[in-house]
N, CA, C and O atoms as a GROMACS GRO file, in nm:
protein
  568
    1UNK      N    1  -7.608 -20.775  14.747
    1UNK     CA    2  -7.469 -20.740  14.726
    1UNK      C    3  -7.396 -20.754  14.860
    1UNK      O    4  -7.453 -20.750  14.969
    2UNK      N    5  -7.253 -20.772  14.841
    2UNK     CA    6  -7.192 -20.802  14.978
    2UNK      C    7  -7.039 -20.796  14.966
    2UNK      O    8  -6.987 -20.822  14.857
    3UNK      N    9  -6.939 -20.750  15.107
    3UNK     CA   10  -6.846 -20.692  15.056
    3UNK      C   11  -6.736 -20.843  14.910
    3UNK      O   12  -6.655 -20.810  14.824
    4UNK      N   13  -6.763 -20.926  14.929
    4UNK     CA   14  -6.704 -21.001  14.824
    4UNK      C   15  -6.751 -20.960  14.715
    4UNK      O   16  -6.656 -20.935  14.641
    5UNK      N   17  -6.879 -20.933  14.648
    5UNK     CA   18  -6.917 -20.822  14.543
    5UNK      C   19  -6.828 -20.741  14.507
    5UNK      O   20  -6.723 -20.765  14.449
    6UNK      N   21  -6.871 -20.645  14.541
    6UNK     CA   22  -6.748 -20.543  14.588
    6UNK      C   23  -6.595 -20.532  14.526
    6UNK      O   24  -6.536 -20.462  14.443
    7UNK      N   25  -6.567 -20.641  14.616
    7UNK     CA   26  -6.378 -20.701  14.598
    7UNK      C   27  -6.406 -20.711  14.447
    7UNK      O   28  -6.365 -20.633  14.361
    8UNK      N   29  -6.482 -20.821  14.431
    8UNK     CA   30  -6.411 -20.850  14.291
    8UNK      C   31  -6.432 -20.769  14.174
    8UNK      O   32  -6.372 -20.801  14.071
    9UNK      N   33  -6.540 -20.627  14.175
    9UNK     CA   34  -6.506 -20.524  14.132
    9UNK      C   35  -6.363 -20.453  14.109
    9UNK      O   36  -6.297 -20.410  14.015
   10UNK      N   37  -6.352 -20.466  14.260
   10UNK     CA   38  -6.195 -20.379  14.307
   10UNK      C   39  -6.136 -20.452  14.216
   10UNK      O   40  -6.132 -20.392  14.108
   11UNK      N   41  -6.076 -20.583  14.212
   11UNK     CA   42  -5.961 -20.684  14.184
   11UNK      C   43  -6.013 -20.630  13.998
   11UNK      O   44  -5.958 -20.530  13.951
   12UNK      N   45  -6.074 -20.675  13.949
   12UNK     CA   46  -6.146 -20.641  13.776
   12UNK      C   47  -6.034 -20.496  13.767
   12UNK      O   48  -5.928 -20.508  13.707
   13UNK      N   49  -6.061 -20.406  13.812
   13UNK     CA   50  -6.008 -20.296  13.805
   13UNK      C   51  -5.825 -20.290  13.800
   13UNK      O   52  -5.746 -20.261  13.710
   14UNK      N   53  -5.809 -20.328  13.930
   14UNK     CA   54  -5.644 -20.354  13.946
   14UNK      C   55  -5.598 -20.425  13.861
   14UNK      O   56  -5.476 -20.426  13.873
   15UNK      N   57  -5.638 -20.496  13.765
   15UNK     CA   58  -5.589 -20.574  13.631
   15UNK      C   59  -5.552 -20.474  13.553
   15UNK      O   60  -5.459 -20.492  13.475
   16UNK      N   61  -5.625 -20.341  13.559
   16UNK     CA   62  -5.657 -20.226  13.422
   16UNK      C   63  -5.545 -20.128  13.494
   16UNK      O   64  -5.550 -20.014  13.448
   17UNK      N   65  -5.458 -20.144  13.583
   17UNK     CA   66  -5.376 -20.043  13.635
   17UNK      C   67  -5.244 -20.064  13.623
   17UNK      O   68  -5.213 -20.157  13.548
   18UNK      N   69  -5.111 -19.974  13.702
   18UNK     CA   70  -5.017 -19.983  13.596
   18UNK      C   71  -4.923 -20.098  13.732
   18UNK      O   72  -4.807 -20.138  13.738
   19UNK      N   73  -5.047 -20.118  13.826
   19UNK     CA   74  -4.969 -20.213  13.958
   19UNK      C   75  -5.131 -20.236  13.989
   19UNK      O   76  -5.233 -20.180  13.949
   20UNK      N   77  -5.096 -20.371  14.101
   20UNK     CA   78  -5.226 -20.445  14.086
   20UNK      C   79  -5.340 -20.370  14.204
   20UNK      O   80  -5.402 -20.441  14.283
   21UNK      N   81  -5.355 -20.229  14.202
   21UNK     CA   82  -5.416 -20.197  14.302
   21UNK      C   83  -5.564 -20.143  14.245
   21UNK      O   84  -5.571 -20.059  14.155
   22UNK      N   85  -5.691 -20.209  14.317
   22UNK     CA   86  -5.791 -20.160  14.255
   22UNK      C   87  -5.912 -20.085  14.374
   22UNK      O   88  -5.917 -20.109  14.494
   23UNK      N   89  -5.974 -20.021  14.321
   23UNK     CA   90  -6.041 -19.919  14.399
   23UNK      C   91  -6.185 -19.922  14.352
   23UNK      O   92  -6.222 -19.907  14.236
   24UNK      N   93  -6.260 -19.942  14.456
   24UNK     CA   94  -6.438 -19.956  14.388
   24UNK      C   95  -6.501 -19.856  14.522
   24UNK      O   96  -6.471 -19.877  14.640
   25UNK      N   97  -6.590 -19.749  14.478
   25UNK     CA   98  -6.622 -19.656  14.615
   25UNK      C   99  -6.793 -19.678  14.593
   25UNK      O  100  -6.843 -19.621  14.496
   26UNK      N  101  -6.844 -19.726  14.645
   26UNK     CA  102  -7.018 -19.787  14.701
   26UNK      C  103  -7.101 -19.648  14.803
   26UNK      O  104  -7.058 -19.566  14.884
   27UNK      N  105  -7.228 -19.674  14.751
   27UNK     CA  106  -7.322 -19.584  14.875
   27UNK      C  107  -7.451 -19.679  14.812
   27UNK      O  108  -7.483 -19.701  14.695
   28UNK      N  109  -7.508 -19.724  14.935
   28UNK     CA  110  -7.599 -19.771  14.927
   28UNK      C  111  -7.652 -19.900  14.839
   28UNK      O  112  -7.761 -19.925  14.787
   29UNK      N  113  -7.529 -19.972  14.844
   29UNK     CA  114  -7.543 -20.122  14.771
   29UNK      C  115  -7.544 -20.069  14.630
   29UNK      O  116  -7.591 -20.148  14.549
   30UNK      N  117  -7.499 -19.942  14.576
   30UNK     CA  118  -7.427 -19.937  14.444
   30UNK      C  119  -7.306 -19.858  14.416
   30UNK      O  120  -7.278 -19.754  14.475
   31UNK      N  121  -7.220 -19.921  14.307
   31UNK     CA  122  -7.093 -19.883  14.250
   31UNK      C  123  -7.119 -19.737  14.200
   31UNK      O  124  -7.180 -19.714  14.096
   32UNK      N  125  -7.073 -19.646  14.277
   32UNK     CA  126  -7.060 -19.507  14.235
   32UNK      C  127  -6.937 -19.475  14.163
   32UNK      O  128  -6.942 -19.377  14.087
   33UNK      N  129  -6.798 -19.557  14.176
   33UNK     CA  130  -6.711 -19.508  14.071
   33UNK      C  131  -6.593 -19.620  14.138
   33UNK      O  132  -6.581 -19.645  14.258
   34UNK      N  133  -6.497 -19.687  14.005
   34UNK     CA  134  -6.408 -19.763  13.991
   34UNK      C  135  -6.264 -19.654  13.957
   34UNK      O  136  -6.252 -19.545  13.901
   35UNK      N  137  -6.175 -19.742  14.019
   35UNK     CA  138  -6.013 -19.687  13.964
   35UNK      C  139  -5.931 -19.754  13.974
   35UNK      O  140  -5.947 -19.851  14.046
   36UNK      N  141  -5.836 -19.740  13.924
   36UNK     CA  142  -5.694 -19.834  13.974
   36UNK      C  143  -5.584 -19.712  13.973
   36UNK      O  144  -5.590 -19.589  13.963
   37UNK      N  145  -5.482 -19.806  13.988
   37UNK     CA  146  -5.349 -19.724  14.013
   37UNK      C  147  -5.271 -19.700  13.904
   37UNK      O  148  -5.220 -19.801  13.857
   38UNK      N  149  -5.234 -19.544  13.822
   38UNK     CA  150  -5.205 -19.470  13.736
   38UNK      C  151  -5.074 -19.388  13.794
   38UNK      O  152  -5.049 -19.270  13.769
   39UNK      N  153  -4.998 -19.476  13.876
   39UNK     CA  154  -4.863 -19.384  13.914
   39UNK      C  155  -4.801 -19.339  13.803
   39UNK      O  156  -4.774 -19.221  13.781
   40UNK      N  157  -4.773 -19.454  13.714
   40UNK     CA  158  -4.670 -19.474  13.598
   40UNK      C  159  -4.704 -19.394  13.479
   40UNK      O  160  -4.630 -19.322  13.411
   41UNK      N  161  -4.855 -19.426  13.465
   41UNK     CA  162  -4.854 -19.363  13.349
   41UNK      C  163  -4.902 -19.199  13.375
   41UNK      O  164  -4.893 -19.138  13.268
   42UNK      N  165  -4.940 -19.130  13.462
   42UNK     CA  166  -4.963 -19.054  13.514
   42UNK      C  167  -4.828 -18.964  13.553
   42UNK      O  168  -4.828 -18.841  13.545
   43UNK      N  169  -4.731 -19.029  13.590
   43UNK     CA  170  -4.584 -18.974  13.662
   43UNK      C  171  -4.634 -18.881  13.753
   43UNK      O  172  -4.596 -18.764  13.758
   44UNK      N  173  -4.764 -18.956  13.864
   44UNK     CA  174  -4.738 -18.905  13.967
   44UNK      C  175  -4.780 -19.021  14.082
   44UNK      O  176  -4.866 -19.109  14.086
   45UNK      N  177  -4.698 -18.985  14.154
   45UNK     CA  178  -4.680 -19.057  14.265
   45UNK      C  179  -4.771 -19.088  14.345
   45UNK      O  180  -4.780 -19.194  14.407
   46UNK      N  181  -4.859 -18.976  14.347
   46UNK     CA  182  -5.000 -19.014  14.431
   46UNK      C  183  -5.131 -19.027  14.358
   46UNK      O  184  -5.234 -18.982  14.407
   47UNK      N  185  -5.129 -19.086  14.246
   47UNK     CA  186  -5.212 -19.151  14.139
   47UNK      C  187  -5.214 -19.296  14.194
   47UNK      O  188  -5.151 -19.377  14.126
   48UNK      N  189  -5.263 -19.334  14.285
   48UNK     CA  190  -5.321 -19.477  14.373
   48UNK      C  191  -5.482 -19.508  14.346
   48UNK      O  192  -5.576 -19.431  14.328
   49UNK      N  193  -5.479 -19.579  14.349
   49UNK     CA  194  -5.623 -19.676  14.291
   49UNK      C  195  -5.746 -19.592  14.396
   49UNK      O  196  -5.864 -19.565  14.370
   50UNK      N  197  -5.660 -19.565  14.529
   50UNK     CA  198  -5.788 -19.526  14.655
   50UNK      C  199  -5.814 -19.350  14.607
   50UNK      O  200  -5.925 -19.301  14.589
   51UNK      N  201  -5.663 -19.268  14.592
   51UNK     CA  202  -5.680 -19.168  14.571
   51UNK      C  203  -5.782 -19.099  14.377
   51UNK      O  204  -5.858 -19.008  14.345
   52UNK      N  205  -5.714 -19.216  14.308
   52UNK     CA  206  -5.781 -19.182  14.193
   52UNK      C  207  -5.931 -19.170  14.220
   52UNK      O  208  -6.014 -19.089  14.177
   53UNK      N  209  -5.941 -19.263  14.295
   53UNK     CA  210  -6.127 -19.321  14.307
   53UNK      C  211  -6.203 -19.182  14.369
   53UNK      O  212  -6.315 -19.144  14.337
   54UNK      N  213  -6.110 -19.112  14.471
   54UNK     CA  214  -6.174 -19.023  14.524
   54UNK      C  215  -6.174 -18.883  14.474
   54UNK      O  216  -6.245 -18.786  14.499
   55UNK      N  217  -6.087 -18.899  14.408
   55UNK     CA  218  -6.075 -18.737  14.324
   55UNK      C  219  -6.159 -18.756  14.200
   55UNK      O  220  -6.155 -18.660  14.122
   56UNK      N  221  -6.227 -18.848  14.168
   56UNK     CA  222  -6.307 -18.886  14.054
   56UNK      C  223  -6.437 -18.853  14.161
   56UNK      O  224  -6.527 -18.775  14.134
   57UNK      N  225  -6.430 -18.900  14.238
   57UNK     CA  226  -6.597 -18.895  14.290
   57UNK      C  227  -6.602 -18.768  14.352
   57UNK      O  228  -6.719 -18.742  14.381
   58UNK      N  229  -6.550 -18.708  14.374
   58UNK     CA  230  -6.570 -18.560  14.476
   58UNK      C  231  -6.579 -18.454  14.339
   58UNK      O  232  -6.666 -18.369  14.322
   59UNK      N  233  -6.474 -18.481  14.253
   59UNK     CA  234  -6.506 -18.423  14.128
   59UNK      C  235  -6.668 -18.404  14.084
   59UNK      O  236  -6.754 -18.316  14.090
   60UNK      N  237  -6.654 -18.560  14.028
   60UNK     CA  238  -6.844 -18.558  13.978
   60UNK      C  239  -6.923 -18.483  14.125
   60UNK      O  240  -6.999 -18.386  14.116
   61UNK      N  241  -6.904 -18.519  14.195
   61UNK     CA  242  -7.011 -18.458  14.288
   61UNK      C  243  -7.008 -18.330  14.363
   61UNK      O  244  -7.091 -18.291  14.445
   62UNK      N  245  -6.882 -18.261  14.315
   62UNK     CA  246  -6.902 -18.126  14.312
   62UNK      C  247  -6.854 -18.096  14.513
   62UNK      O  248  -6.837 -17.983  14.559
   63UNK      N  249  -6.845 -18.194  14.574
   63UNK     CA  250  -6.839 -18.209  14.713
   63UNK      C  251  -6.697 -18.283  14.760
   63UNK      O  252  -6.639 -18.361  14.685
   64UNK      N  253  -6.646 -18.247  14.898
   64UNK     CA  254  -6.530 -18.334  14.914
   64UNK      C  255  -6.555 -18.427  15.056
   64UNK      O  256  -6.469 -18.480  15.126
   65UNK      N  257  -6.708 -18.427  15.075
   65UNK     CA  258  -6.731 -18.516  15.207
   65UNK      C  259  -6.776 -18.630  15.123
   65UNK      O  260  -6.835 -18.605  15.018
   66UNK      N  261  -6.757 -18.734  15.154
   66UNK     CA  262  -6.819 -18.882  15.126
   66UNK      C  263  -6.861 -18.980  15.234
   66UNK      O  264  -6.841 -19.101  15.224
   67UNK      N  265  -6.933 -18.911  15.362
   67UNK     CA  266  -6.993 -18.974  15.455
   67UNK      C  267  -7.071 -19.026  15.410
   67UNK      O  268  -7.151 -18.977  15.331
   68UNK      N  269  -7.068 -19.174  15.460
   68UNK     CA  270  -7.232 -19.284  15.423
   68UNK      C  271  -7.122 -19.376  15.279
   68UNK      O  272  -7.122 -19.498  15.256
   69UNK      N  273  -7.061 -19.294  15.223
   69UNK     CA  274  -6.939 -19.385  15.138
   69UNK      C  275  -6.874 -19.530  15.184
   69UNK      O  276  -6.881 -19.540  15.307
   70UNK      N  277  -6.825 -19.621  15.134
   70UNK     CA  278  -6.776 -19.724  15.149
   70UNK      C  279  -6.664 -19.734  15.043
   70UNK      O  280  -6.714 -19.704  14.935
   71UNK      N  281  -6.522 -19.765  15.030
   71UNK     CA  282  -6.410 -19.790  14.977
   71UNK      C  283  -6.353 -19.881  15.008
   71UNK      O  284  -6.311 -19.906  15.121
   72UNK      N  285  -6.340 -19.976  14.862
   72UNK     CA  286  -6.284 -20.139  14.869
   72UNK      C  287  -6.177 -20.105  14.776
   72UNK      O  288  -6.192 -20.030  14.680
   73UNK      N  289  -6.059 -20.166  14.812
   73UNK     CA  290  -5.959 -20.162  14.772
   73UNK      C  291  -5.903 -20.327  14.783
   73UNK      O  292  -5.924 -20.403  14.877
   74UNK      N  293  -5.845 -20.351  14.689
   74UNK     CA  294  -5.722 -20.472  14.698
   74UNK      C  295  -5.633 -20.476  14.764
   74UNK      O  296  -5.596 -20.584  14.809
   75UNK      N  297  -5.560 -20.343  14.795
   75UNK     CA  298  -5.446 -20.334  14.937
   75UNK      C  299  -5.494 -20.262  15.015
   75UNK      O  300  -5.595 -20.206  14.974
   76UNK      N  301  -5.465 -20.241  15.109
   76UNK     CA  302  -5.488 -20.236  15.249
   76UNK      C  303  -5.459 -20.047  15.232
   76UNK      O  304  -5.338 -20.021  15.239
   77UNK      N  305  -5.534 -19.944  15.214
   77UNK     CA  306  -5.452 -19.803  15.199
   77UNK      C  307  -5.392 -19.768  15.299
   77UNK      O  308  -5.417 -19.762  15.419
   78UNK      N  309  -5.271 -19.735  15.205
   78UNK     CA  310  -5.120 -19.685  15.219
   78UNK      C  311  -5.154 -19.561  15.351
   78UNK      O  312  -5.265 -19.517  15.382
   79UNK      N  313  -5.062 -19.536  15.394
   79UNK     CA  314  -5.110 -19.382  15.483
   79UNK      C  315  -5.176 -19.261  15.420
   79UNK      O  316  -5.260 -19.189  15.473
   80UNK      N  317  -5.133 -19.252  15.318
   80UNK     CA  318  -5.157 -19.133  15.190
   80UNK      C  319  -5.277 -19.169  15.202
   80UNK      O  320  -5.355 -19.096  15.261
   81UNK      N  321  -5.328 -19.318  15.134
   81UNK     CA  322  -5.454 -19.298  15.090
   81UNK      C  323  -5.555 -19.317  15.206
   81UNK      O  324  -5.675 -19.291  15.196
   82UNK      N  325  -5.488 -19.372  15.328
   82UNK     CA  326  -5.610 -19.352  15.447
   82UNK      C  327  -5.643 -19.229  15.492
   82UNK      O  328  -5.756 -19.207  15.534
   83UNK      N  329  -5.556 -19.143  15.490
   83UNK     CA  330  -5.536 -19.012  15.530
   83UNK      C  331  -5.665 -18.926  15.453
   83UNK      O  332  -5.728 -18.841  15.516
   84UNK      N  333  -5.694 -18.958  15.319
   84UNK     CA  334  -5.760 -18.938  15.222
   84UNK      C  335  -5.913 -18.943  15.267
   84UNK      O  336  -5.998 -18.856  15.285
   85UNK      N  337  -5.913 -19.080  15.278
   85UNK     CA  338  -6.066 -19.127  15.393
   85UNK      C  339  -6.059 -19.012  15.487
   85UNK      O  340  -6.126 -18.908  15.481
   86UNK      N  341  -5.989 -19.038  15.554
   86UNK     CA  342  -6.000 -18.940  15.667
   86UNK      C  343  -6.069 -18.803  15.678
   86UNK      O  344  -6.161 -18.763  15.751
   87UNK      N  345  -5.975 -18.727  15.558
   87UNK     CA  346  -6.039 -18.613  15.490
   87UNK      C  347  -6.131 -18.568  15.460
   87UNK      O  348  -6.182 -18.463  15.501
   88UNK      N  349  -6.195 -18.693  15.328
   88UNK     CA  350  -6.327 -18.722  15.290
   88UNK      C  351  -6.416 -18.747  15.389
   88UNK      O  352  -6.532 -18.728  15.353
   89UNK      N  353  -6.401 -18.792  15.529
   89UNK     CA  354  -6.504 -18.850  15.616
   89UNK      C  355  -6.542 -18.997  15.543
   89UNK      O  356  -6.607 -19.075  15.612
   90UNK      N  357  -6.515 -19.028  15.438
   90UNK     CA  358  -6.553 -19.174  15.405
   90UNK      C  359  -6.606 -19.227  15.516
   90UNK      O  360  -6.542 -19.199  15.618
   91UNK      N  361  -6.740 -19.318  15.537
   91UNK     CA  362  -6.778 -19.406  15.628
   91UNK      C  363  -6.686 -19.525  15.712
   91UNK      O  364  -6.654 -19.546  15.829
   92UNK      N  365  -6.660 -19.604  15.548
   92UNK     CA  366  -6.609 -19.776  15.597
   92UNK      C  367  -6.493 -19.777  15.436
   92UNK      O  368  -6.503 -19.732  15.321
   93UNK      N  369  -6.373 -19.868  15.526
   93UNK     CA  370  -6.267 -19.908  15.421
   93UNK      C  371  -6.324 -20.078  15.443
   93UNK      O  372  -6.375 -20.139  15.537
   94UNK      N  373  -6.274 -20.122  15.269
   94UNK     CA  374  -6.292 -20.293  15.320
   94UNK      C  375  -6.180 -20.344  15.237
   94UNK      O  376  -6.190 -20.307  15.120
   95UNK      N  377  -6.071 -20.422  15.263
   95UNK     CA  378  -5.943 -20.405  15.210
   95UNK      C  379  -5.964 -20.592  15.222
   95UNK      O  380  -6.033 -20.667  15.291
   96UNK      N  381  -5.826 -20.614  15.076
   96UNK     CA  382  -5.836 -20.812  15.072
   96UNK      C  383  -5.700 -20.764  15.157
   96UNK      O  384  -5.702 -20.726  15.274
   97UNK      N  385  -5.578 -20.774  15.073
   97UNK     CA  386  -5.430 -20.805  15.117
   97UNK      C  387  -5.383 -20.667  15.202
   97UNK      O  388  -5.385 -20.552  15.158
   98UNK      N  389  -5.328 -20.723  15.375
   98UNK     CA  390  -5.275 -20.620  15.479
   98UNK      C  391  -5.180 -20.515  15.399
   98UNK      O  392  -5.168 -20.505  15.277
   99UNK      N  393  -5.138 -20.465  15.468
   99UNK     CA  394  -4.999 -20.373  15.421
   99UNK      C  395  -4.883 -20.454  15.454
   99UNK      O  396  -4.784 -20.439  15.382
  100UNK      N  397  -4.875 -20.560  15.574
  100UNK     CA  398  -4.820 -20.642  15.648
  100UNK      C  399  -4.782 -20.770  15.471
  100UNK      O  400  -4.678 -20.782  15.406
  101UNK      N  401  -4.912 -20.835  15.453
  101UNK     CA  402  -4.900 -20.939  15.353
  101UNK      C  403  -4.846 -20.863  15.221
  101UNK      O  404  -4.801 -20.936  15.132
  102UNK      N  405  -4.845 -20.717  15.198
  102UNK     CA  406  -4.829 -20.691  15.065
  102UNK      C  407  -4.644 -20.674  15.123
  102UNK      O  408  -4.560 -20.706  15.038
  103UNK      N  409  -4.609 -20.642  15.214
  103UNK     CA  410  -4.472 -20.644  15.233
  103UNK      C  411  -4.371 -20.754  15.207
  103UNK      O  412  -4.259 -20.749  15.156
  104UNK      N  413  -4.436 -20.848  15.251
  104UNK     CA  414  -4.458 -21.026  15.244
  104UNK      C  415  -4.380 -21.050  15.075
  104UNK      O  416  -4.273 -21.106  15.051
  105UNK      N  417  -4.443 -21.008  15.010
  105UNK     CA  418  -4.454 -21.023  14.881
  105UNK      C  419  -4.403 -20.900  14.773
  105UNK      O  420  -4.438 -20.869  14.659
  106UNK      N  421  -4.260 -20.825  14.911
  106UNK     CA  422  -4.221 -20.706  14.822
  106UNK      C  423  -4.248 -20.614  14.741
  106UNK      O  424  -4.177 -20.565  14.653
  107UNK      N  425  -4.345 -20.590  14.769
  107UNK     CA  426  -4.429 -20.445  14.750
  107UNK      C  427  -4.410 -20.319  14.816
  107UNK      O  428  -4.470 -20.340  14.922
  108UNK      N  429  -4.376 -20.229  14.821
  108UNK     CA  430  -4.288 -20.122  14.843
  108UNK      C  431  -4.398 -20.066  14.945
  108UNK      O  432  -4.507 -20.027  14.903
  109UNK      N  433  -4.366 -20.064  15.070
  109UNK     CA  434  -4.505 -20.002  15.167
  109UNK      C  435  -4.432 -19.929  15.265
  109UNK      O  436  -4.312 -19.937  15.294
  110UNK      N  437  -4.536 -19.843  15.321
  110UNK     CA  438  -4.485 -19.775  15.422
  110UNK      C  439  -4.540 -19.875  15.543
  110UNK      O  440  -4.654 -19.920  15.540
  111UNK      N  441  -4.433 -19.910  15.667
  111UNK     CA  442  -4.520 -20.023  15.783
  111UNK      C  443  -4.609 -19.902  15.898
  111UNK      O  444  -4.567 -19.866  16.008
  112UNK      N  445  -4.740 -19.857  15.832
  112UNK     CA  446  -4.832 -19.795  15.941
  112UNK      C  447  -4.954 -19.854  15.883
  112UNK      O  448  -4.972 -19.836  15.763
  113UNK      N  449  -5.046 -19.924  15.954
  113UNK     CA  450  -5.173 -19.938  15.945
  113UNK      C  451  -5.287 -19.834  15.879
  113UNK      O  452  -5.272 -19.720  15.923
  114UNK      N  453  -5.367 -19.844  15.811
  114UNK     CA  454  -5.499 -19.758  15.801
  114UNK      C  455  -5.566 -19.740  15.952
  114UNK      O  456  -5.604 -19.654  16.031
  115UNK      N  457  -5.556 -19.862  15.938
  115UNK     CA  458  -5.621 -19.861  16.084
  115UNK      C  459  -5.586 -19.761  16.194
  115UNK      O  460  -5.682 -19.714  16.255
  116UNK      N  461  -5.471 -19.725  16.228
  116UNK     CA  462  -5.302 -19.629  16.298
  116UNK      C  463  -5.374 -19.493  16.247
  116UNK      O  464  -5.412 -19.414  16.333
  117UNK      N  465  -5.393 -19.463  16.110
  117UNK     CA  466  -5.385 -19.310  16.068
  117UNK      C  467  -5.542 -19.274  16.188
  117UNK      O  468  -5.560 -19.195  16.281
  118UNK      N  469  -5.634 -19.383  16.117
  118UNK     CA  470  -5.762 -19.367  16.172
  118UNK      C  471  -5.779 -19.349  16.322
  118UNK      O  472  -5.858 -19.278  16.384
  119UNK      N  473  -5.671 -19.443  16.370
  119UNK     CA  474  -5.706 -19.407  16.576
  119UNK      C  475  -5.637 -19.310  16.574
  119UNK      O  476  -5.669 -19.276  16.688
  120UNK      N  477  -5.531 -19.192  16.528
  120UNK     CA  478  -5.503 -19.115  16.558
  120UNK      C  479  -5.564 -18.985  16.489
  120UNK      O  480  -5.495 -18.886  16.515
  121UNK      N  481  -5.649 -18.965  16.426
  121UNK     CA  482  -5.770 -18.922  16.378
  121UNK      C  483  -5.892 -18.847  16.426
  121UNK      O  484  -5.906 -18.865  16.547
  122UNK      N  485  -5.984 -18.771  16.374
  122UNK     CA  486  -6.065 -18.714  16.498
  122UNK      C  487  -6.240 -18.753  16.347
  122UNK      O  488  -6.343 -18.692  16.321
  123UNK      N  489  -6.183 -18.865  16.303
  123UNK     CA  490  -6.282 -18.953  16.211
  123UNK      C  491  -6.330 -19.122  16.292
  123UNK      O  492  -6.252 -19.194  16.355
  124UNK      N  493  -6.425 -19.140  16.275
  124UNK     CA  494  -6.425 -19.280  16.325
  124UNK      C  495  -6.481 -19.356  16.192
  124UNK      O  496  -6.602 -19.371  16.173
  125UNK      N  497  -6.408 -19.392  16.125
  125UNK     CA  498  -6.415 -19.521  15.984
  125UNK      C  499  -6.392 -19.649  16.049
  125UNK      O  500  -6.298 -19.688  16.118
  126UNK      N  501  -6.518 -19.713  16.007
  126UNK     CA  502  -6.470 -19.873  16.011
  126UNK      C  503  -6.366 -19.952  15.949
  126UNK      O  504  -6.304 -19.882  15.868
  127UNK      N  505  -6.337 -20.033  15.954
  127UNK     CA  506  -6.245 -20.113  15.880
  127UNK      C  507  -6.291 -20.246  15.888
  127UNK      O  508  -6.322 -20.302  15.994
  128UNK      N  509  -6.295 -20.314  15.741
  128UNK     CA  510  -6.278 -20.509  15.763
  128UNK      C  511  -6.216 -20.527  15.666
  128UNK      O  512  -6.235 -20.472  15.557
  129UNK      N  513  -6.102 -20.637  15.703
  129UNK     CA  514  -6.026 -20.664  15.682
  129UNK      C  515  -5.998 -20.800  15.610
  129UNK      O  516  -6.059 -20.891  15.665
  130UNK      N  517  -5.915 -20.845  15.490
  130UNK     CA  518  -5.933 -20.943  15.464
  130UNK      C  519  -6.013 -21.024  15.348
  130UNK      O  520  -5.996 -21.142  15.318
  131UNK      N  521  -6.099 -20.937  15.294
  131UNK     CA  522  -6.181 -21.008  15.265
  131UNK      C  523  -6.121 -21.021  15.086
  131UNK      O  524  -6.076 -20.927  15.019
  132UNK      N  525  -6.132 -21.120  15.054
  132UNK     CA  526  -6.079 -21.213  14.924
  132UNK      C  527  -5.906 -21.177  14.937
  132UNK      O  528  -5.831 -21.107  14.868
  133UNK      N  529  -5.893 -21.231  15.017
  133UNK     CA  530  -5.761 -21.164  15.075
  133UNK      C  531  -5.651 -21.300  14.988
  133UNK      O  532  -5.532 -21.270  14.981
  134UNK      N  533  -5.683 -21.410  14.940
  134UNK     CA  534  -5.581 -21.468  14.894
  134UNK      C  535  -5.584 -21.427  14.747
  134UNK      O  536  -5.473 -21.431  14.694
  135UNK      N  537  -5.706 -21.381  14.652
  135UNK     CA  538  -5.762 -21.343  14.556
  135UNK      C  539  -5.680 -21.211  14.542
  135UNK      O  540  -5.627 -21.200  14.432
  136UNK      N  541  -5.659 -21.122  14.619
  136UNK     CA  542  -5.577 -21.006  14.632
  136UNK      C  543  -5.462 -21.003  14.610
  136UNK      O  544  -5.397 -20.918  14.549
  137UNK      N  545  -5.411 -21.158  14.690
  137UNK     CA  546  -5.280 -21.135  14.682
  137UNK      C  547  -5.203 -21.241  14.573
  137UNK      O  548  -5.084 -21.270  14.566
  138UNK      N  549  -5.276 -21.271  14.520
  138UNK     CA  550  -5.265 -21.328  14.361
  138UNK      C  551  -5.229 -21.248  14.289
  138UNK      O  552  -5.130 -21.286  14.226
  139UNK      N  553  -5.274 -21.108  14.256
  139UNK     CA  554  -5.252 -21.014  14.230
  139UNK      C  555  -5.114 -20.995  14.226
  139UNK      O  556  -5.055 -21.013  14.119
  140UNK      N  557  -5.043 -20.958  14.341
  140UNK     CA  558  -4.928 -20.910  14.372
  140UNK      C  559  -4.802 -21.039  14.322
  140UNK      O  560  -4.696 -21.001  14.272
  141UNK      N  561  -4.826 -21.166  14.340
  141UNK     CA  562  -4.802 -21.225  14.262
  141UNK      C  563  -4.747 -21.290  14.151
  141UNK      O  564  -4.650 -21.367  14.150
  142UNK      N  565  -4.822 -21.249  14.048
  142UNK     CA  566  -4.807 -21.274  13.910
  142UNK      C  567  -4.759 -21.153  13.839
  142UNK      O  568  -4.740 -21.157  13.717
   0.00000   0.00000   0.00000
């Protein structure tokens, strides 16, 4: 398995949401839980593909740390939802389309990096970046 695996989990998902954002959260080379983004039909605002994913998994697991976790997303998380990682201790984010490219393509973003929440942070999460990143932004798109 490998983070393009992964993605196209994420991307499968963001099809099933009410905007193209999809969320796949991994430990140990398996899919522990899928989401997408439920703003709309939800009527709430912080119903995001990254946050759904994590309030589903801390739920089932009775816990709100997800160290050793991995979170693939189709966009790049928003501040909200990096902030979230943060929280969680999540390990590693692996994101296709920037916050930068989803702006590109008029998508309503706030301009701060994941990356930004994380160096100002007292978490150290990896980040890679990019990956099925034109596949992502197909998405946004159509």
């Amino acid at each position: 398995m490998d983070n393009e695996y992964f993605m196209r989990i994420a991307l499968e998902a963001a099809k099933k949401g009410d905007a193209p954002y999809g969320a796949v959260i991994v430990k140990n080379n398996e899919v522990v839980t899928v989401a997408h983004n439920t703003v709309r039909q939800d009527c709430n605002p912080t119903a995001h593909a990254e946050i759904n994913a994590i309030r589903k998994l801390t739920a089932n697991l009775k816990n709100t740390s997800l160290e050793g976790y991995t979170i693939y997303t189709t966009g790049e998380p928003c501040p909200m939802c990096a902030t979230a990682c943060v929280w969680t201790g999540i390990s590693q984010i692996v994101y296709g389309a920037s916050i930068k490219d989803l702006m590109e393509v008029k998508q309503s973003q706030i301009d701060i990096s994941c990356e930004e929440i994380i160096a100002k942070s007292f978490k150290n999460i990896t980040v890679t970046r990019g990956v099925l990143r034109f596949e992502c932004m197909d998405l946004f798109q159509t």
